[in-house]
Structures are given as structure tokens and as C-alpha cells.
C-alpha positions, 0 to 999 in steps of 0.5 A: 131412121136413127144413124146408127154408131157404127154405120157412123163411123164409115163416114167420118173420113166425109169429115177432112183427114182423121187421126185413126180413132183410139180403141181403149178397153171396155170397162164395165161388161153389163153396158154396151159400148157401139163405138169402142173408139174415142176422137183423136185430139182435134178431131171430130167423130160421127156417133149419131145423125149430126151429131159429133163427138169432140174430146177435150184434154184435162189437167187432172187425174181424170184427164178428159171431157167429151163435147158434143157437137149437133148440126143446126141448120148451116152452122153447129150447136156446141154442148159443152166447151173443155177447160179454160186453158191455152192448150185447149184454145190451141185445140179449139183454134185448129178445130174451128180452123179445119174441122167445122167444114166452114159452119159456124157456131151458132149457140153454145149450151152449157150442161152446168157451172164446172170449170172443165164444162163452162171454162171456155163459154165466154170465149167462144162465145164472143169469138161467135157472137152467140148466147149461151144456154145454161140453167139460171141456178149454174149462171149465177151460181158461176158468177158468184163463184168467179168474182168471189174473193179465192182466199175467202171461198177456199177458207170457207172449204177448209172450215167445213172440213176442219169441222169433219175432222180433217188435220190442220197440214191438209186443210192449210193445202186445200186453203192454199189452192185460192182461185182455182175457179177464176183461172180455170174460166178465163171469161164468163158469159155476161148474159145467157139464154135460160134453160128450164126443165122440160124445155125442148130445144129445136136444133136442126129440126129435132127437139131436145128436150131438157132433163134437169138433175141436181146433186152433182150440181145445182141445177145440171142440163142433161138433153134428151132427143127422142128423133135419135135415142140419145142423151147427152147426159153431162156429169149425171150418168157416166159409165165407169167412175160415179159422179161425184157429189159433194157438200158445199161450203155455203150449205154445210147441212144440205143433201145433195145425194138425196137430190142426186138420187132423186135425179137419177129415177127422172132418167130411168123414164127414158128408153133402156136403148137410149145412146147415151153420151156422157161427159166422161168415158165411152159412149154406151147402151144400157142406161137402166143397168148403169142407174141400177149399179149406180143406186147399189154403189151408194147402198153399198156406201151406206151400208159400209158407212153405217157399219164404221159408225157403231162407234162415233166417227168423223168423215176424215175417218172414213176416207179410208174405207171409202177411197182406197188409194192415195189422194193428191190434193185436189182428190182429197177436196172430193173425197172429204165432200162426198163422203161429208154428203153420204154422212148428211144424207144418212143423218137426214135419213135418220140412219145417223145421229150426229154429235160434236166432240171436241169442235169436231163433228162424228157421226154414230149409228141410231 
């Protein structure tokens, strides 16, 4: 029989002193929320049968990620790892220390390449002496990213927004952030266990199977435990804030909100009663009303942007429309990406035509 949330959290005091769990507002009505609480720092939270929800801080505006924690036999399977920090090492010692009932970490899966999700594989990793499971296509591409050369990567950003029309005293602060990856991620796994799509992982006698989806990333994990009803859904499916999908300096024309879209009807097949446990946000029911509001948001960004190129316009003159409220740095990087990819997946579409002026592209409705 599935363990229920609620039942779940009866429970939790099973698992050493607890923090009282923080209750914080539920924000989007068409979603059920089974447990409207979340874990206080360093503590760990029942939500399903052997599996644990640990939330890790983040040093951005978005200022959280949840880990999962699956019972695997005498020891714990560990989705995901937080930030390569030393705050979140102080989290992780005082976790290891007091909250894991003296189990061991006995693999560590990774959902995909992000500092926040990958930052801290490598060390637990070898604290364990484990593998890491991962797709090879975020491996790699984690592997380029952490050896490469700041300055060159961060260059090569500025020049594909230059290009969209961003103004010289914000590609120079974007320039100016070389090596943010590399200090995020303290350590990178030299070897991993390769995750394909379709694969079922056998943890603590259930299978999980592996759903691959891309645009968000290149080749993002997502696991799915018929036994339970529950995914662990990563960055692909969040109940509040839409997945950001950006395009990539070293695949200027490319279409990852076409791929990401695509991802999104893989997920449709599961259960509408699906639990899902994101990597941001509360834990939720209703996984079809989300993919259906998630599709109508991008229709909607379509249909706004279509209508702002009747006359030719360039993605930096879009933010605007597209983001209404003041963007720090780091938000920007975001937002010229993913308003550069709804303008690729138009043009793809045939919806746009783009043309060059002055050096600068812009986009204007066919």
C-alpha cells in the first residue's frame, strides 16, 4: 500500500529531534499540496515510504533546493546534493552526523549538471566511497564546463547576448562573473555510473525508472516509482516558478523549448495522482493541471511575443514585457536566455523571421 504524506509525517519524530516543520503559503489552487510543510534546515521529512525530503539553502534569489533521500536496503540513496558551499557542508556534516540513524550513503544520483544539484557529488562521493549516476550527456558536459577557462565561457555568453542586442555595461557585468561554475562545484565525480532513459533503478526493492527530458538541461534524470505514485521530478516539472530554458552560448541556433515542451508530454503518461517531488517548491498532486499550465505559459509567451514583433525587435527589447520587475545580474543571464530561446523556437516554427541590423539580430512576425 502507498504511505501516504500525512500519515508520514506522524512519524517523522521516529527520526531523532525535529525542528517543528515550517508551513508556508500554498500558491497555485489548481495543485494539491499533501504536505504543506517543508524540513527545517537539517532536518529530515517523511513525505512517502522510505523516502525523505531534505531542503538545502541557496545563495540566489530562489533560495532553496530539496534533496530526496530513498531508503536502500541498510544504507540511503541520495537524489541530488545542494550547493558547493561550505554552509551547505556544515548542513550536510550535521545531517550525516545526526539524521541518517547511522546508514550509510550507498550511491548518489544526479538529476542533471547544475551547480545547486551536482555542486557537492564529488564530495560526498568520495566521503563514501560510492558512484555517482548521472546521464553521460550532463557528465561531460559538467566536465567541460568546470575545466574550461571562466573568462573564455563567460566571453563567449556575453557575445551571444551582444549579438541580441544587449547594451555594452551589461554584457561587461555578465563578462565580469568568469568562473562561477568552477566555484560552485568544489570537486567533480572522475567516474559515474551511466543513467539511460528507460533504465529502472532497483532501490530498496522498488524500481525507478528513469524519465530523460531535455531543454532545461541536455540530458536531465527525472525518476518515476510506479510501487509509490511519486516522481522526483528535478527541474522539469515545479509547481510555482516555470523552469528556466535558456540558449547556450555554444549552440546559439538551437531549440531547447522545443526539446523542453516535447519532455513535458513524456511526463503527461504518468498518473494524474502522481506525487510529485520537485526540486523547488512544496511537494504536489495534480501533475496534468501543472503540464497544462506550464504549456499555456509558453502559448502565452508566444503569443506576447508575436505580437511585440509586428515591427522587428530584438530580445533585450522584450525583457521587459517578458519580466516585469528588476533584474539583478545573475537574473538577467536568464532572462536574455530564455526569452533568446522563445524567439529561436518561434523562428524554427516559421512564426519569426529573423534579420540582422546594424550587427544586431531582431526578430519580426512572418
Amino acid at each position: 500500500m502507498q504511505n501516504r504524506p500525512g500519515r508520514a509525517l506522524l512519524r517523522a519524530a521516529r527520526h531523532g529531534p525535529l525542528l517543528i516543520p515550517r508551513r508556508i503559503a500554498i500558491n497555485n489552487p489548481l495543485l494539491e499540496y499533501p504536505v504543506p510543510e517543508v524540513p527545517a534546515p537539517a532536518q529530515l521529512l517523511e513525505v512517502a515510504d522510505g523516502v525523505r525530503w531534505l531542503r538545502m539553502p541557496l545563495p540566489f534569489a530562489l533560495d532553496h533546493i530539496n534533496l530526496w533521500l530513498l531508503r536502500d536496503g541498510d544504507g540511503w540513496a541520495l537524489v541530488d546534493t545542494g550547493f558547493g558551499n561550505a554552509d551547505t557542508q556544515k548542513l550536510w556534516d550535521q545531517v550525516l552526523a545526526e539524521r541518517l540513524e547511522g546508514r550509510p550513503i550507498t550511491r548518489i544520483i544526479v538529476t542533471h549538471l547544475h551547480p545547486d544539484h551536482l555542486g557537492l557529488a564529488g564530495w560526498l562521493a568520495e566521503r563514501f566511497g560510492v558512484d555517482v549516476w548521472m546521464t553521460q550527456a550532463e557528465f561531460l558536459l559538467a566536465h567541460v564546463f568546470w575545466a574550461a577557462n571562466g573568462g573564455d565561457a563567460l566571453a563567449r555568453l556575453a557575445t551571444l547576448f551582444e549579438r541580441h542586442g544587449l547594451d555594452a555595461p551589461r554584457v561587461a557585468k555578465i563578462a565580469a562573473r568568469a568562473g562561477s561554475y568552477r566555484l560552485a562545484i568544489p570537486a567533480l565525480p572522475a567516474t559515474f555510473r551511466r543513467l539511460l532513459d528507460g533504465d529502472r533503478l532497483v532501490i530498496d526493492g522498488r524500481e525507478w525508472r528513469i524519465v530523460v527530458g531535455r531543454g532545461h538541461s541536455p540530458e536531465h534524470a527525472a525518476l518515476y516509482c510506479p510501487a509509490l505514485g511519486a516522481l522526483i521530478s528535478g527541474d522539469m516539472v515545479l509547481p510555482k516558478i516555470t523552469t528556466n530554458v535558456s540558449v547556450a552560448p555554444f549552440e546559439p541556433e538551437g531549440d531547447p523549448l522545443g526539446l523542453y515542451l516535447a519532455s513535458l508530454k513524456r511526463f503527461a503518461e504518468l498518473p494524474q495522482d502522481t506525487l510529485v517531488l520537485p526540486s523547488h517548491g512544496l511537494v504536489f498532486r495534480g501533475l496534468h493541471r501543472r503540464l497544462e499550465q506550464l504549456a499555456a505559459h509558453h502559448e502565452e509567451r508566444f503569443a506576447l511575443i508575436t505580437d511585440a514583433c509586428a515591427q522587428p525587435r530584438a530580445a533585450t527589447e522584450l525583457l521587459e514585457r517578458l519580466f516585469r520587475r528588476e533584474l539583478d545580474t545573475h537574473q538577467l543571464s536568464f532572462a536574455m536566455g530564455e526569452a533568446i530561446a522563445h524567439l529561436n523556437h518561434l523562428m524554427h516554427a516559421g512564426r519569426l523571421r529573423r534579420i540582422v541590423d546594424g550587427g544586431v539580430y531582431r526578430f519580426v512576425r512572418t
